[in-house]
N, C-alpha and C positions, 0 to 999 in steps of 0.2 A: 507574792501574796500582797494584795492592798490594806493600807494601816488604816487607821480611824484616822490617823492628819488627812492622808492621801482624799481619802472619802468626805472628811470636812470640808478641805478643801475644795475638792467638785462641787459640793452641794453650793460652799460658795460664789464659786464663779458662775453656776447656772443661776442664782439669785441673783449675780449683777448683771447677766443677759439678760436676764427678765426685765430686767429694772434700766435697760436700754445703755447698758456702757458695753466700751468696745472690745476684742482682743487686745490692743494694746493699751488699755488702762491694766491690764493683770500682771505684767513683767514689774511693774513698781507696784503691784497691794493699790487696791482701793481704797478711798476712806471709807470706814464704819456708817457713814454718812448716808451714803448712795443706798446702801440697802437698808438702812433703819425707815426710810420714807415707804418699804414697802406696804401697799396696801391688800395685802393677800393673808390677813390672816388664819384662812382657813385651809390652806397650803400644808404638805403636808411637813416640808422642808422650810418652813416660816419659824420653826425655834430656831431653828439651826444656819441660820441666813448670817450671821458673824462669822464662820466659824468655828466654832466653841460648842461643845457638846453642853448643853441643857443640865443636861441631868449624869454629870461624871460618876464612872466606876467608883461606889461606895467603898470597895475595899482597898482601889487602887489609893483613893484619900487617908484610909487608915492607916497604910503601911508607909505611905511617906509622911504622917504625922508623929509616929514611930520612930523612924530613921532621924527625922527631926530629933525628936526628943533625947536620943542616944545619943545625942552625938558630944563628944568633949570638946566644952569651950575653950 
């Protein structure tokens, strides 16, 4: 089954083909750089060009701010 990294991550790497970097810029990470210059804001994968989901699981934040909290110093 593919995770949300796995699927971040593709979305990623097809923003820096877009954005004209090669296969081997991807074995060391791009910089944040290359794809922040995109001018495709109306893309549909344009929030999601870092990496990083936009808009994270609401509950997934609740329950690790929970676990936080519980925890003994």
């Amino acid at each position: 089954m593919t995770t949300k990294g796995e699927l971040l991550r593709a979305i990623r790497i097809n923003c820096g083909v877009c954005m004209g970097m090669s296969g081997d810029d991807f074995g060391a990470g791009f910089p944040e750089a290359d794809v922040a210059g995109c001018t495709s804001p109306k893309c549909q994968m344009f929030e999601f060009r870092f990496g990083r989901d936009p808009n994270p699981d609401k509950t997934r934040s609740r329950l690790a701010r929970e676990k936080h909290k519980n925890k003994v110093p």
